[in-house]
C-alpha positions as CSV (number, residue, x, y, z in Angstrom):
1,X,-11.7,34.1,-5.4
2,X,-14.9,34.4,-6.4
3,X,-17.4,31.9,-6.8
4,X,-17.1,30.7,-10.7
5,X,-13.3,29.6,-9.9
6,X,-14.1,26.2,-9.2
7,X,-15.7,26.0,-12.7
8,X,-12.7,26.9,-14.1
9,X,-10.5,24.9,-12.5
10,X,-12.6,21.7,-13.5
11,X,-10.8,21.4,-17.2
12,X,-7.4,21.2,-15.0
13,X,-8.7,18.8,-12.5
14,X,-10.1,16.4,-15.1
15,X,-7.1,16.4,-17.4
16,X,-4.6,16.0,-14.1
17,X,-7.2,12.6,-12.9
18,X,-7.3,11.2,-16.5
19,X,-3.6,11.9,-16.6
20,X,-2.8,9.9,-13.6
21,X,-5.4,7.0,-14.7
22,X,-4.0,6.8,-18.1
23,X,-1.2,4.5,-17.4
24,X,-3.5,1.9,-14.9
25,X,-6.2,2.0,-17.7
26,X,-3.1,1.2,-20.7
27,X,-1.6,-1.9,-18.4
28,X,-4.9,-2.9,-17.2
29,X,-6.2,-3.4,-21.4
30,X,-2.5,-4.8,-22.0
31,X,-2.6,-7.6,-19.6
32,X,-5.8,-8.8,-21.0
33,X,-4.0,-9.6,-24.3
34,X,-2.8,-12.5,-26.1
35,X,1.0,-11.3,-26.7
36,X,4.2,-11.4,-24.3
37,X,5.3,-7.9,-25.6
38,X,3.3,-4.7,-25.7
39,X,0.6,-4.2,-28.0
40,X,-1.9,-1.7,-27.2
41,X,-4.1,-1.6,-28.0
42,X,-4.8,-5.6,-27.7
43,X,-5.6,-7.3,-30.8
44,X,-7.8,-10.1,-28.5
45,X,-8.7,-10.8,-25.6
46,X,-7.7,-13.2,-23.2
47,X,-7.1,-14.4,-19.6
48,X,-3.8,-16.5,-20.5
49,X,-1.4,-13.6,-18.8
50,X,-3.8,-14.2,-15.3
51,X,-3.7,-18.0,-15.5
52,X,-0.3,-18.3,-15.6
53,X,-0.1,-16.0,-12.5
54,X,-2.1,-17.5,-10.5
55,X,-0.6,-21.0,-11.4
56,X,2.4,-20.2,-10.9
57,X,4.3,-21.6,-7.7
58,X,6.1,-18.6,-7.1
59,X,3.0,-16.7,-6.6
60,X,1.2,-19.5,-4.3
61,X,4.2,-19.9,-2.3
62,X,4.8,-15.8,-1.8
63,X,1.0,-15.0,-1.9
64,X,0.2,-18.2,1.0
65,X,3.1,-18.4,2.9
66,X,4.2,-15.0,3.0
67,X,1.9,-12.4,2.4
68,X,-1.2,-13.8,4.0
69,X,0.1,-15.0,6.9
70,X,2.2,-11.9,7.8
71,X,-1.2,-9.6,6.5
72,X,-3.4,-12.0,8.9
73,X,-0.5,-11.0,12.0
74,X,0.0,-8.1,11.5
75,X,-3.6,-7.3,11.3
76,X,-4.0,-9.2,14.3
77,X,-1.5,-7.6,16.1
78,X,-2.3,-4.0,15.0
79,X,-5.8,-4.4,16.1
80,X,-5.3,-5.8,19.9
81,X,-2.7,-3.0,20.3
82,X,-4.5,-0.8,18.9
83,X,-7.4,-1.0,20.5
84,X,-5.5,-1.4,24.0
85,X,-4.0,1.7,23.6
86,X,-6.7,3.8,22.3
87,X,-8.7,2.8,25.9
88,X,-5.6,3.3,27.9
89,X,-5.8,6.5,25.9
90,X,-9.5,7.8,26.8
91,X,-9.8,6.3,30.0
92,X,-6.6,7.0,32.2
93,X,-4.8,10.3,32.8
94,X,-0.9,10.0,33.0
95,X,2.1,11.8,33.0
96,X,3.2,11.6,29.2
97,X,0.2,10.9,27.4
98,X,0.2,13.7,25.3
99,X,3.6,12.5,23.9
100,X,1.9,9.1,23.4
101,X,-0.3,10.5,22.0
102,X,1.8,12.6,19.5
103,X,3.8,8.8,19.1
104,X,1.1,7.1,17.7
105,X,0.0,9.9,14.8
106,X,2.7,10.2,13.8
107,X,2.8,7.5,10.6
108,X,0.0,9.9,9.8
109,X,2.6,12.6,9.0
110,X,5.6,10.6,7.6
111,X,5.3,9.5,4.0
112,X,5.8,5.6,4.0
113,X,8.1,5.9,1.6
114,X,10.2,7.9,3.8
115,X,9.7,5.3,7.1
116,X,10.2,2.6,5.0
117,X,13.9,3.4,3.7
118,X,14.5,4.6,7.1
119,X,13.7,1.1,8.4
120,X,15.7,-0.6,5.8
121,X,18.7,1.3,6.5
122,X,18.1,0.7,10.3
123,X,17.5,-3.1,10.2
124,X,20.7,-3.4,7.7
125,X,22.8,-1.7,9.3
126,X,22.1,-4.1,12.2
127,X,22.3,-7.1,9.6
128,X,18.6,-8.6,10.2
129,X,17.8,-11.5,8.7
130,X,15.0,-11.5,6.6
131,X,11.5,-13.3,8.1
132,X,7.9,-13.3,8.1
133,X,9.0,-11.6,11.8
134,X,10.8,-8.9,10.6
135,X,8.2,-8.3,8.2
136,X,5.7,-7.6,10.9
């Protein structure tokens, strides 16, 4: 390759960015308008569409009561393990700790997507009831 390929790749790189931004940017300039169907591009401009989000129940109750506390946990959680294990890690020399090692990068390598199907064929399969402790 010489060195004027990256120039000519830069058309191709644009158009690929602007053509995964083009749907955001359309829903974003949607939501700020004044009709319950689609209309783009928006004929005004408003925050109704926000307002009755964020005033709805559903959303306080799910956003409060679910998502913050189990984000606040598992947070929590993830960082006193985390941080316990990484010193084990560095400090003390045991049989196995390469495997640990391996053990804990390995989210790094499996697409979420992937783990999470695999987990919620694994906890249905054991019929777990849905909880803010399953969720963490």
């Amino acid at each position: 390759m010489s060195a004027r390929s990256p120039r000519l790749l830069l058309p191709f790189v644009v158009a690929a960015y602007l053509g995964l931004l083009a749907p955001l940017v359309i829903v974003v300039a949607v939501s700020f308008g004044p009709s319950a169907t689609f209309e783009f591009p928006p004929r005004a401009v408003t925050l109704h569409w926000f307002e009755a989000f964020f005033v709805s129940p559903a959303f306080v109750t799910a956003f409060f009561r679910v998502s913050l506390v189990v984000g606040l946990l598992a947070a929590a959680l993830a960082t006193v393990l985390g941080t316990s294990a990484a010193l084990g890690l560095v400090r003390f020399r045991f049989f196995g700790r390469e495997a640990v090692e391996t053990f804990f990068l390995a989210p790094l390598l499996v697409p979420e997507i992937l783990l999470g199907a695999a987990l919620y064929l694994f906890y249905a399969r054991l019929a777990v009831q849905a909880s803010i402790w399953t969720l963490l």
